[in-house]
PASEBA-1860 file (N, C-alpha, C; in nm, 3 decimals):
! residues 275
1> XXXXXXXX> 1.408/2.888/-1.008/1.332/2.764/-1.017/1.203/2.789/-1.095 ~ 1.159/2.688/-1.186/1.036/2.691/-1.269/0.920/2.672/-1.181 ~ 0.842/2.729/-1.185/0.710/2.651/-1.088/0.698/2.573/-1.183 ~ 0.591/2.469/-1.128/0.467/2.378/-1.221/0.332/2.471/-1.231 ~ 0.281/2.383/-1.283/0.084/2.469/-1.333/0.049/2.479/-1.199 ~ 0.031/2.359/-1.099/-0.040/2.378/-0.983/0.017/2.499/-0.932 ~ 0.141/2.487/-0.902/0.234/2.559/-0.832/0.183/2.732/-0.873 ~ 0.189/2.768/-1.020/0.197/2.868/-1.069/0.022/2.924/-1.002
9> XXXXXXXX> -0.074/2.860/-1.060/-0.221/2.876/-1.009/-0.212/2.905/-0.917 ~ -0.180/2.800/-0.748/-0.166/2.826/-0.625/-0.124/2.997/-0.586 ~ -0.026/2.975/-0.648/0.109/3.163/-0.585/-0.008/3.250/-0.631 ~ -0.059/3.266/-0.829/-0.166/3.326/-0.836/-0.284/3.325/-0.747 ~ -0.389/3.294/-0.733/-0.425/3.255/-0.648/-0.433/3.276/-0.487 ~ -0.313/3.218/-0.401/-0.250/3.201/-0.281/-0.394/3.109/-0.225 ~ -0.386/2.985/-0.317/-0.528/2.910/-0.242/-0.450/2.858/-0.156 ~ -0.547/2.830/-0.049/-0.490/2.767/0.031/-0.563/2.629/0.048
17> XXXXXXXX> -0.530/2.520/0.096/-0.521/2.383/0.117/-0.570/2.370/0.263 ~ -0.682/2.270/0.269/-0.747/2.244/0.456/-0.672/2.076/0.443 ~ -0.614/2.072/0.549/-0.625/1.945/0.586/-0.692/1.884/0.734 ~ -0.759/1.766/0.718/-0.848/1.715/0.897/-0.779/1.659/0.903 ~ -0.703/1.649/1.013/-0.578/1.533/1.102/-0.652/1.449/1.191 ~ -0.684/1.337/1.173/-0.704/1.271/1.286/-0.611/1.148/1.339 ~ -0.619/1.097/1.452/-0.511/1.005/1.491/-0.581/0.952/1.611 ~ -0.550/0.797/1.646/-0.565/0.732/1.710/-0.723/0.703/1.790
25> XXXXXXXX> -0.813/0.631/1.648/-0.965/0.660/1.705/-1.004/0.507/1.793 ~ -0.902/0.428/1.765/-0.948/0.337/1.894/-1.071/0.261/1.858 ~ -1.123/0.196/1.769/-1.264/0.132/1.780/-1.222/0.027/1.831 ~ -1.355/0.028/1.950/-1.305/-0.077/2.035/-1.401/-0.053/2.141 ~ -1.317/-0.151/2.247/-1.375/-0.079/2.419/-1.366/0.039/2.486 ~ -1.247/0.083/2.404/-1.219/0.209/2.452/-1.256/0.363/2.346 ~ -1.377/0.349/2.247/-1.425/0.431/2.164/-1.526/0.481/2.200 ~ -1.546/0.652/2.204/-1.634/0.701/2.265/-1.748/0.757/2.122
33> XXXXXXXX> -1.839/0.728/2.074/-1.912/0.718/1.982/-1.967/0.822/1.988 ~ -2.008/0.909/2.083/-2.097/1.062/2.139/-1.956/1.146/2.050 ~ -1.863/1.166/2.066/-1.723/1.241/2.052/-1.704/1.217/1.883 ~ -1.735/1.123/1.839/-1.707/1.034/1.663/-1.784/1.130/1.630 ~ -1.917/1.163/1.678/-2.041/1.205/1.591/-2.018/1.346/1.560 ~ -1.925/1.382/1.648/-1.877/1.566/1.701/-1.810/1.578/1.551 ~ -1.719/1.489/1.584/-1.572/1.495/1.479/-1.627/1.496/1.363 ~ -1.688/1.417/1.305/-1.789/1.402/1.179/-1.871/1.489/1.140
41> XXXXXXXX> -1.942/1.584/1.232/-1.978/1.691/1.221/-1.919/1.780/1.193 ~ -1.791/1.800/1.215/-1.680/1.920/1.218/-1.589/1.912/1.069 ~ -1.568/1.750/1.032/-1.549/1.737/0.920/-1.665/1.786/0.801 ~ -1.742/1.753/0.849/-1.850/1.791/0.689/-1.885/1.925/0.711 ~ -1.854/2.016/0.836/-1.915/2.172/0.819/-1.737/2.215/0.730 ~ -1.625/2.144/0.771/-1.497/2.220/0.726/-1.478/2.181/0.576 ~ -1.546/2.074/0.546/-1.521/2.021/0.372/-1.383/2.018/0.359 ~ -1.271/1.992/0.409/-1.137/1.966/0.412/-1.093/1.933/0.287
49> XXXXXXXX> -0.953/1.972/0.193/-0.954/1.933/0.079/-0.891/1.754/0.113 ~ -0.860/1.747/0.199/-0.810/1.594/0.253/-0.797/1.577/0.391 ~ -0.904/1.458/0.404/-0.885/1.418/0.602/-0.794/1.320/0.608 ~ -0.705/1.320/0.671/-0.612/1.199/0.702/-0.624/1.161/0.863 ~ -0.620/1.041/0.856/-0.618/0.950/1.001/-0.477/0.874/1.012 ~ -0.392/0.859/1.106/-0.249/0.831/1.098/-0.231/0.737/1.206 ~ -0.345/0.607/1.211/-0.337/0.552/1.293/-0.402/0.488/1.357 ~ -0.394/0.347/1.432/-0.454/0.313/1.506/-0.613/0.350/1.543
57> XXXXXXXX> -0.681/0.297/1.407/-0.836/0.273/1.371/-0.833/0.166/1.452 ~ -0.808/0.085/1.543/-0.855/-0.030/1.638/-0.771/0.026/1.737 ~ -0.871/-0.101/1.829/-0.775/-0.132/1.974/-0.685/-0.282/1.977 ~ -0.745/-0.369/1.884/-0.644/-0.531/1.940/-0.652/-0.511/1.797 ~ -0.670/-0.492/1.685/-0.732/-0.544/1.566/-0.802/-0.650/1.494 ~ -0.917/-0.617/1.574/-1.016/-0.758/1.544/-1.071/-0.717/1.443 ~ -1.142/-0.805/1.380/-1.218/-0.797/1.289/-1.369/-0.704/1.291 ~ -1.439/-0.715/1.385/-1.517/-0.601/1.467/-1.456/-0.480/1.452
65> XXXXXXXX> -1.358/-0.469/1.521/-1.283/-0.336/1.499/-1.312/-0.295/1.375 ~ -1.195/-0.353/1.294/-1.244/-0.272/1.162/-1.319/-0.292/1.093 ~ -1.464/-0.354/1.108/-1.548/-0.290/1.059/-1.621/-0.202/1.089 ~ -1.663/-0.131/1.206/-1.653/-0.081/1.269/-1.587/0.090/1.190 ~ -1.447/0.048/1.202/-1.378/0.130/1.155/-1.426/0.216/0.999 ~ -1.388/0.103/0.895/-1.485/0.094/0.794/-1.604/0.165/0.745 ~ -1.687/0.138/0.898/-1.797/0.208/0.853/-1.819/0.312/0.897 ~ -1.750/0.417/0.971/-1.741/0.542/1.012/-1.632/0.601/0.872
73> XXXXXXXX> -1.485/0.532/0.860/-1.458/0.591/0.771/-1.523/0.637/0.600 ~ -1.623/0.550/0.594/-1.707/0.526/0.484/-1.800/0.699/0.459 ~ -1.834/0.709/0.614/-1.909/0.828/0.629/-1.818/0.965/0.637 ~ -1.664/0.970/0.581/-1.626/1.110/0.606/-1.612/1.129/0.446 ~ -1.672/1.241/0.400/-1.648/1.289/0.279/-1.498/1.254/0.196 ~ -1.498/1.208/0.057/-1.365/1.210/0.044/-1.328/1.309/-0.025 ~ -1.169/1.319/-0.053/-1.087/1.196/-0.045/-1.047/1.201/0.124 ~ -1.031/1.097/0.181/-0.951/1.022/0.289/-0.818/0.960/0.286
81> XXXXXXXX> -0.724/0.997/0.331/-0.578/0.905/0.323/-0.595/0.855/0.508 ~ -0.533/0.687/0.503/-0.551/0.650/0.565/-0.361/0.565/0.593 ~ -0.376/0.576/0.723/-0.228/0.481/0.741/-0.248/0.382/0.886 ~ -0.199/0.291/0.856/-0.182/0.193/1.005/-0.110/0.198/1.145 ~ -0.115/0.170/1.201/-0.049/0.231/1.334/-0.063/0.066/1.455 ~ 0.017/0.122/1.500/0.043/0.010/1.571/-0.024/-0.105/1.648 ~ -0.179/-0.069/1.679/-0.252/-0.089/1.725/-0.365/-0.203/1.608 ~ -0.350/-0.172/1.506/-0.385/-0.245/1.389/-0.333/-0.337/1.369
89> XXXXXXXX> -0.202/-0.371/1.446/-0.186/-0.522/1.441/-0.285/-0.623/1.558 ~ -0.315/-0.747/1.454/-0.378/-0.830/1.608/-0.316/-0.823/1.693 ~ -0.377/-0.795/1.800/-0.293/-0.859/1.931/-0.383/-0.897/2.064 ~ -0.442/-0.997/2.050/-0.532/-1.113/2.111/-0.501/-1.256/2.123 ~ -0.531/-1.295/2.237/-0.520/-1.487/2.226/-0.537/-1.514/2.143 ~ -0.484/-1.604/2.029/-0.527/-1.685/1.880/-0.512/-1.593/1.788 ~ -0.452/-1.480/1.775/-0.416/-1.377/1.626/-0.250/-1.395/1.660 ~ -0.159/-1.452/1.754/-0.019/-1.401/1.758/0.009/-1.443/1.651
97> XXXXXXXX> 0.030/-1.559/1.581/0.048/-1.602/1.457/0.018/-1.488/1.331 ~ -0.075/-1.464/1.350/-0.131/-1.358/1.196/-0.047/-1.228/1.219 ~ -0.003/-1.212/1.341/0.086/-1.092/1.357/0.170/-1.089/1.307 ~ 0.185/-1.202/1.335/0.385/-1.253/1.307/0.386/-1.224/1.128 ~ 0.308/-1.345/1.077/0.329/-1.406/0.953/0.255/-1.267/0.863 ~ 0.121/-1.220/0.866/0.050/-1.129/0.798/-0.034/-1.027/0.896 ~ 0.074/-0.922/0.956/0.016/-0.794/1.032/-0.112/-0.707/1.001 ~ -0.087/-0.705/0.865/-0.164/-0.602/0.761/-0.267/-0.654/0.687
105> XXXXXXXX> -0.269/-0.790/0.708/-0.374/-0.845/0.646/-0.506/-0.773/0.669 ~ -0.542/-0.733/0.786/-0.670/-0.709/0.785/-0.700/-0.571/0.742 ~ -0.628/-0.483/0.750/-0.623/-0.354/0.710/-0.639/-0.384/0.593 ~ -0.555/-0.413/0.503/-0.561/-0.412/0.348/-0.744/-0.455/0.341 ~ -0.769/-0.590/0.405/-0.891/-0.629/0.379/-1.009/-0.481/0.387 ~ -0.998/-0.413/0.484/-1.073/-0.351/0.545/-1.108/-0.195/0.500 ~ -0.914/-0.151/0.516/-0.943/-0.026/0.527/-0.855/0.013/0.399 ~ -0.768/-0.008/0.338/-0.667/0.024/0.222/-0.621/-0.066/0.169
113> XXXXXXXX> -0.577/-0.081/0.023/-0.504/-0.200/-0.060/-0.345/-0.209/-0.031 ~ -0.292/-0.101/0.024/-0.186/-0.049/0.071/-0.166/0.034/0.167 ~ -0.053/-0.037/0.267/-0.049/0.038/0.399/0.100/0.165/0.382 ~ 0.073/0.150/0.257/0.217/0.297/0.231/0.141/0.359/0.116 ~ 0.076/0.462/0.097/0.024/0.547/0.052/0.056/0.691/-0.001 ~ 0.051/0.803/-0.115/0.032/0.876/-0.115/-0.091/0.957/-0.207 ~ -0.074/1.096/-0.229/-0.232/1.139/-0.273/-0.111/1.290/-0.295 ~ -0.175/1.316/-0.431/-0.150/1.477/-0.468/-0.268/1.576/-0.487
121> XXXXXXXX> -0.259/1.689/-0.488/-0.332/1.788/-0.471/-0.290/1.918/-0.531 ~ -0.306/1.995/-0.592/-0.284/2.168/-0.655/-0.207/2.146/-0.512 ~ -0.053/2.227/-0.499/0.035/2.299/-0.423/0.048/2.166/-0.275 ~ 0.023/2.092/-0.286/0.073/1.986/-0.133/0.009/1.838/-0.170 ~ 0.166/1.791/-0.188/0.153/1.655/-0.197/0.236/1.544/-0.088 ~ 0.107/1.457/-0.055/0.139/1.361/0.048/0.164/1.217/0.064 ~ 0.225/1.200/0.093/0.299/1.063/0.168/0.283/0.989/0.288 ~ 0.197/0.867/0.277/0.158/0.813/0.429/0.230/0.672/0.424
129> XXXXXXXX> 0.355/0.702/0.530/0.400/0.562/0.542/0.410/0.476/0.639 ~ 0.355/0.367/0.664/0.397/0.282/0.798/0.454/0.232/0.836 ~ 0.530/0.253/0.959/0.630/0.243/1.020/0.620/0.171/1.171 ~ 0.527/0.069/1.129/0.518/-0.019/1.247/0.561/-0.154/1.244 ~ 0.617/-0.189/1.385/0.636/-0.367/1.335/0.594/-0.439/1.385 ~ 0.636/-0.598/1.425/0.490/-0.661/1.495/0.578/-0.679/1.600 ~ 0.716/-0.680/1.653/0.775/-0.728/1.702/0.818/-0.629/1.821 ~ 0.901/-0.544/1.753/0.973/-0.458/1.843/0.893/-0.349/1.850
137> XXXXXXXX> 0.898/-0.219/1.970/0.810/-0.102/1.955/0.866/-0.028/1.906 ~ 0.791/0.098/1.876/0.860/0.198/1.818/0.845/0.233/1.664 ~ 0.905/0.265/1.580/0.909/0.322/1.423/0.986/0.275/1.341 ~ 0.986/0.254/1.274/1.087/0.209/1.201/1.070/0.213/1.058 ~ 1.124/0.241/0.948/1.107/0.207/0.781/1.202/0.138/0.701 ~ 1.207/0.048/0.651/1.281/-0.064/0.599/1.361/0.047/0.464 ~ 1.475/-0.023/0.455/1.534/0.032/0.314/1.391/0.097/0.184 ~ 1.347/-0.040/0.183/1.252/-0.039/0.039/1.168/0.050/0.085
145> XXXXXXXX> 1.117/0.105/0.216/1.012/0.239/0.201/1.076/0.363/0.219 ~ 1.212/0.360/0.215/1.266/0.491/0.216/1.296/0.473/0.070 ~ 1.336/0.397/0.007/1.360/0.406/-0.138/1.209/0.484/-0.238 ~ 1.090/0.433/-0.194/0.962/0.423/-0.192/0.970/0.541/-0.164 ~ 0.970/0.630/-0.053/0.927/0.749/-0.031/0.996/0.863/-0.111 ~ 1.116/0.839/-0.104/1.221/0.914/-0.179/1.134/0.930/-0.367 ~ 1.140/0.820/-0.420/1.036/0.845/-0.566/0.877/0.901/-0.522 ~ 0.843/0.850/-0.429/0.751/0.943/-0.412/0.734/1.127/-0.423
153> XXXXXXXX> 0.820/1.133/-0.336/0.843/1.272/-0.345/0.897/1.350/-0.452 ~ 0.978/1.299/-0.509/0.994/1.338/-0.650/0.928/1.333/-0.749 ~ 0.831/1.301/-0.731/0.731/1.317/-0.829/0.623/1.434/-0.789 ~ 0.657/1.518/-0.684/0.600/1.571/-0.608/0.618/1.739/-0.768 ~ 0.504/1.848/-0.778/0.494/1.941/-0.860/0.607/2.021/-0.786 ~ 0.720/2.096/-0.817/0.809/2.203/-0.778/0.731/2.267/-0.671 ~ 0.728/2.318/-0.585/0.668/2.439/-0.540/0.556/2.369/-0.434 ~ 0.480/2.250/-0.441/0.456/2.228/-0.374/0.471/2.153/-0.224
161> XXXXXXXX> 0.387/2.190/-0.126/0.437/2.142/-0.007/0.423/1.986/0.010 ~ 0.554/1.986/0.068/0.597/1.812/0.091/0.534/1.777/0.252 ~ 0.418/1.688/0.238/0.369/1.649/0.375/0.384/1.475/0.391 ~ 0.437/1.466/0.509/0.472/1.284/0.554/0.386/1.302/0.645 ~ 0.298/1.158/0.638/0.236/1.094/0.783/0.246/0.987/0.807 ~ 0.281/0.956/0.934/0.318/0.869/1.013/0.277/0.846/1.151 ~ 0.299/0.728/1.162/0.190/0.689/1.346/0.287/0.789/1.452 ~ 0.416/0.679/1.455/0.466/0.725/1.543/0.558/0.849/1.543
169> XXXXXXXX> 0.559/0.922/1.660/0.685/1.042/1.671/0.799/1.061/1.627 ~ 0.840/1.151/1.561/0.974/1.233/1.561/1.038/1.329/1.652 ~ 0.939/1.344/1.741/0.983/1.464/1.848/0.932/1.364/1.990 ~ 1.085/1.296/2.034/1.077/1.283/2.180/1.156/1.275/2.262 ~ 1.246/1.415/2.186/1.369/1.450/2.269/1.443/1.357/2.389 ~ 1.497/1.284/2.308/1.554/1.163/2.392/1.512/1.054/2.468 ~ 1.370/1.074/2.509/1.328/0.955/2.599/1.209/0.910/2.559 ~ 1.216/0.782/2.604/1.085/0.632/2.573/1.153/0.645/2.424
177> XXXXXXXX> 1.261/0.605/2.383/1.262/0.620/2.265/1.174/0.496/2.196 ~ 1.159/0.394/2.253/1.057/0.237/2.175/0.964/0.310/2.165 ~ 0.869/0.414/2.189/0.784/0.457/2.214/0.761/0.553/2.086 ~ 0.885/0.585/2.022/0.920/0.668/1.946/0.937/0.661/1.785 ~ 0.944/0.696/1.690/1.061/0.682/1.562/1.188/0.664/1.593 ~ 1.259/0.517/1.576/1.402/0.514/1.644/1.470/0.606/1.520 ~ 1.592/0.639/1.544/1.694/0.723/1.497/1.605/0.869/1.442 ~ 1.538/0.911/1.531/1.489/1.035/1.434/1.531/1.142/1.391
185> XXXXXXXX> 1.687/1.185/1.440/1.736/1.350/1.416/1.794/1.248/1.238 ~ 1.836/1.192/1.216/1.860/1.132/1.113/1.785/1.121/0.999 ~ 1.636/1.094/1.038/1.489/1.081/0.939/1.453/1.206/0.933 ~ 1.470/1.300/1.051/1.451/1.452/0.982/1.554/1.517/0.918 ~ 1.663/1.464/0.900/1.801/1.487/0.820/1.720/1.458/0.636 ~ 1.710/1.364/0.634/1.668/1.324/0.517/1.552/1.325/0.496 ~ 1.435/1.400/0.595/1.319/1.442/0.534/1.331/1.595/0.453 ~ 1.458/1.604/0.535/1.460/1.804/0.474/1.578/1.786/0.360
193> XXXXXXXX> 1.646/1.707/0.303/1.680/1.665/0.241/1.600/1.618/0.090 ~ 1.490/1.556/0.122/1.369/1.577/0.060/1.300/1.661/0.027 ~ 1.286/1.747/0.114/1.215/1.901/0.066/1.077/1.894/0.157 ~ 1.066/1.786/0.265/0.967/1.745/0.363/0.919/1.901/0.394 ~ 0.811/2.007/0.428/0.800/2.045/0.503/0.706/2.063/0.656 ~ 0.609/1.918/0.634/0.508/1.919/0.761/0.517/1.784/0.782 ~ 0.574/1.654/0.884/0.520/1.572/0.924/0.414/1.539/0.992 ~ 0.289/1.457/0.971/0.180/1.424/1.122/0.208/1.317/1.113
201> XXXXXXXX> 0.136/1.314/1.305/0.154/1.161/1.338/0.022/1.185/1.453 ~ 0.044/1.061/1.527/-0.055/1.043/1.663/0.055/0.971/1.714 ~ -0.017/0.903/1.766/0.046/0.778/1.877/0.067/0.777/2.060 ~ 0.050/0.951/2.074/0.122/0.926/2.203/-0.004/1.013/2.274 ~ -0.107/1.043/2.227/-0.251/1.081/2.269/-0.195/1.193/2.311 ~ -0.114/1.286/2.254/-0.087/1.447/2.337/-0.067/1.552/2.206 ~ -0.163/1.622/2.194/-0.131/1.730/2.079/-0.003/1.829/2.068 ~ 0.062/1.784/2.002/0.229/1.872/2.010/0.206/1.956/1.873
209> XXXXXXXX> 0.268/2.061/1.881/0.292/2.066/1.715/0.437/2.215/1.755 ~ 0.548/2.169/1.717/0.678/2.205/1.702/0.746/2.230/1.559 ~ 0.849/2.318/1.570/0.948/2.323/1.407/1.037/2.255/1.478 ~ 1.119/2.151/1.413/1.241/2.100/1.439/1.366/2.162/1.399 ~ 1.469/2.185/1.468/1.618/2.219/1.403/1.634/2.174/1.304 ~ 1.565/2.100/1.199/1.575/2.093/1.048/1.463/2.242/0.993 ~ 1.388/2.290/1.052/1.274/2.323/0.968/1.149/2.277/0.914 ~ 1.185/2.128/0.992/1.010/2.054/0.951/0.909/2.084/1.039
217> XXXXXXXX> 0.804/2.153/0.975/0.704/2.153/1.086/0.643/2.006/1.165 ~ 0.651/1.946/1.310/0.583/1.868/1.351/0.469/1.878/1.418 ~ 0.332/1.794/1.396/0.192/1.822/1.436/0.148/1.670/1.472 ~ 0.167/1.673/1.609/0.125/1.534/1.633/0.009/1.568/1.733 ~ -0.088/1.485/1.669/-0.250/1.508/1.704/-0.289/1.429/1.825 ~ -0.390/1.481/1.918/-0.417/1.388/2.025/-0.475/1.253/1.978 ~ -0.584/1.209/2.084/-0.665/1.071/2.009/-0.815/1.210/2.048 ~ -0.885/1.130/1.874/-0.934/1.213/1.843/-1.053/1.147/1.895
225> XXXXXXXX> -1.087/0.994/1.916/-1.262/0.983/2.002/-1.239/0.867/2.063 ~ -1.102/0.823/2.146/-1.083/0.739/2.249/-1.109/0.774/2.356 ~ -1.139/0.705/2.462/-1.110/0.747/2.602/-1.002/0.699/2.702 ~ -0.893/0.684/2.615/-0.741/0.694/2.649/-0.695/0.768/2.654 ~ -0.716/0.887/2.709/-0.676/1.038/2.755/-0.573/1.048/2.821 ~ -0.465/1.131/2.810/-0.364/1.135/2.866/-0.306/1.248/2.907 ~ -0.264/1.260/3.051/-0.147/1.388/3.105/-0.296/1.534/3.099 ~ -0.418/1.515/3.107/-0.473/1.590/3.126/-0.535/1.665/3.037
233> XXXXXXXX> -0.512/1.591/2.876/-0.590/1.665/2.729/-0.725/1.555/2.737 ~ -0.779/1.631/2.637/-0.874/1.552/2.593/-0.897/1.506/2.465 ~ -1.013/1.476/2.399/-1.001/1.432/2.263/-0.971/1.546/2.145 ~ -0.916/1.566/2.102/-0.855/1.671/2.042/-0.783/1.610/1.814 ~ -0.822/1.712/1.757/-0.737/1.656/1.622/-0.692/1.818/1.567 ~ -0.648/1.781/1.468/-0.522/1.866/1.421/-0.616/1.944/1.310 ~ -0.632/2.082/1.269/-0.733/2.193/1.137/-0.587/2.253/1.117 ~ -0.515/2.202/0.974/-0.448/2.240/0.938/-0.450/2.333/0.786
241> XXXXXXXX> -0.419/2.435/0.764/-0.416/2.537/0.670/-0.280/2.578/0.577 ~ -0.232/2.548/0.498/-0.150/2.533/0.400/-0.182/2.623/0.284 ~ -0.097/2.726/0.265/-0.082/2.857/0.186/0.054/2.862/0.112 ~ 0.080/2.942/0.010/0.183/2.927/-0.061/0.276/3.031/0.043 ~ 0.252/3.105/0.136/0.334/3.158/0.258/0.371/3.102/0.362 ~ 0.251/3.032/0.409/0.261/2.964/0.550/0.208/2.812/0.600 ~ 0.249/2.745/0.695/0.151/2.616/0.719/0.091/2.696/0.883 ~ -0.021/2.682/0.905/-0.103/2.685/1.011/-0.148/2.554/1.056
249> XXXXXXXX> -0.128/2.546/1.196/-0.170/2.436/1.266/-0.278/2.460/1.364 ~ -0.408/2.414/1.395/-0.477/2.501/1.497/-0.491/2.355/1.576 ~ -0.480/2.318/1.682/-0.534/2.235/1.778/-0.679/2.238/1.820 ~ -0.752/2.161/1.755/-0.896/2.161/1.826/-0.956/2.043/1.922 ~ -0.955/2.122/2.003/-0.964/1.951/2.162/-1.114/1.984/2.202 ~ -1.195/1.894/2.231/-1.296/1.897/2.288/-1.293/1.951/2.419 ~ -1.410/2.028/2.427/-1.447/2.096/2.552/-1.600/2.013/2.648 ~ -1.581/1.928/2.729/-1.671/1.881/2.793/-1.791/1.936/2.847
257> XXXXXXXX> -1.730/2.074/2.889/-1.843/2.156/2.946/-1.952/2.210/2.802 ~ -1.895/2.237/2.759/-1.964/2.275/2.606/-2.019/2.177/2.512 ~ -1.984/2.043/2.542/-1.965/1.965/2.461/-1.945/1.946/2.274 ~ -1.836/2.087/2.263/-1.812/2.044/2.102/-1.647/2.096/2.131 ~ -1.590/2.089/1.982/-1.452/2.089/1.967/-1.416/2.232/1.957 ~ -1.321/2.327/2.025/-1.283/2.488/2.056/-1.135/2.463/2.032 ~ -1.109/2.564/1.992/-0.956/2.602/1.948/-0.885/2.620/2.055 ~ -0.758/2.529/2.115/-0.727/2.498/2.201/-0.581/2.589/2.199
265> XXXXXXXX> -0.495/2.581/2.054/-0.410/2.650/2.050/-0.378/2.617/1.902 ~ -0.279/2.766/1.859/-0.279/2.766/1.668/-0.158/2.811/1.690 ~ -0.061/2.743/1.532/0.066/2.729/1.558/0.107/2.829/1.408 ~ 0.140/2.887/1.380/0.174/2.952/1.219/0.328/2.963/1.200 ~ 0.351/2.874/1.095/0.522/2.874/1.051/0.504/2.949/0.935 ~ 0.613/3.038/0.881/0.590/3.067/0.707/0.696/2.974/0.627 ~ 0.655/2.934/0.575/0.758/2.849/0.436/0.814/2.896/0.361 ~ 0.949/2.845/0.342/1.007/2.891/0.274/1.000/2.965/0.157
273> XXX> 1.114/3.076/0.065/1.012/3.169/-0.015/1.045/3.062/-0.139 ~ 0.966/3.070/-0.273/0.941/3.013/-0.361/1.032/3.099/-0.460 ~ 1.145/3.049/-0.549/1.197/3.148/-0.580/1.163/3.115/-0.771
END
């Protein structure tokens, strides 16, 4: 196989790539603003070559919300990739209508011109797609964004790493599947089919990060400054490290007693060899 330039630089090189994962910040009633200021801090000491958020920037999606939203995201160094999540749809007395008819309206207004996104980089190029609906729970992607993702990725440099983000899960081994990406051993069929090798997500406020029986690395991030805490974590996001050898995942969850973010647990896959 030919590398590309990035590709070739990168291996020379062996730069490696930071990514900030965040997921599910909740502006709202339930946003803890002391915890935002942490995260923001941690972003501008790490200079990340890309922060991504995969989610649920509100709680009902009011208009408050995202501005709100807006204006914290305004303050993280860019570039920023941003995706919608389920929670970004209205869902208040007097918005059911705007749900129905225009979900995304306010996002587009607010936070992106497009709620299916990607962004390239020297050696890892990414794909943020949404996979929410207003109706039913769960994940889902219509023909036209798998068609969509598929040219996406192909346009992707040889050699570099293929990263998808998405709200909801791929890993929930059979149960709450509404809760879930419906049909997912299928979407990781044809993410590795793609040449996928790292999905993120949020959604379910619990920091996982697993290889799947395809080989995709999964890194699904807690909620990174809600106080919708769950099963006993805390606010926690994803310091991911991307090398022409390996993807590293480190879990960084806030520590209360300390009050800043400590390495909770680090995950290291090596990638495939580059031939």
């Amino acid at each position: 196989m030919k590398l590309s330039h990035y590709a070739t630089i990168a291996l020379f090189l062996n730069y490696v790539t930071t990514l900030f994962h965040l997921s599910d910040l909740h502006f709202g009633p339930k946003f803890n603003a002391h915890v935002s200021e942490l995260v923001l801090q941690d972003i501008c000491k790490t200079q990340p070559d890309l922060t991504i958020l995969s989610g649920d920037l509100t709680m009902r999606g009011r208009v408050e919300e995202y501005e709100q939203a807006r204006a914290y995201i305004d303050r993280i160094p860019k570039p920023v990739l941003t995706i919608p999540g389920n929670h970004d749809q209205p869902l208040y007395p007097g918005a059911m209508w705007e749900r129905i008819t225009t979900p995304w309206a306010r996002y587009i207004q607010h936070i992106h011109a497009a709620v299916d996104t990607s962004f390239e980089m020297p050696g890892v190029f990414v794909v943020g797609m949404n996979d929410n609906r207003p109706i039913l729970p769960g994940g889902f992607w219509s023909s036209e964004q798998r068609a969509w993702m598929e040219n996406e990725f192909k346009r992707a440099e040889c050699g570099a790493c293929k990263v998808l983000v998405m709200h909801h899960q791929l890993n929930w081994s059979g149960k709450r599947r509404p809760l879930g990406q419906w049909f997912p051993n299928a979407h990781l069929d044809l993410l590795k089919r793609l040449g996928v090798e790292l999905v993120l997500n949020g959604h379910m406020h619990i920091p996982i990060t697993i290889r799947s029986e395809q080989g995709i690395v999964l890194a699904q991030a807690g909620t990174s400054m809600s106080t919708r805490l769950r099963h006993g974590h805390y606010n926690a996001y994803n310091l991911i490290k991307i090398s022409t050898e390996e993807i590293q995942v480190q879990i960084m969850e806030h520590d209360p007693q300390r009050d800043k973010f400590l390495s909770h647990a680090e995950h290291v896959f090596p990638r495939e060899k580059i031939n």
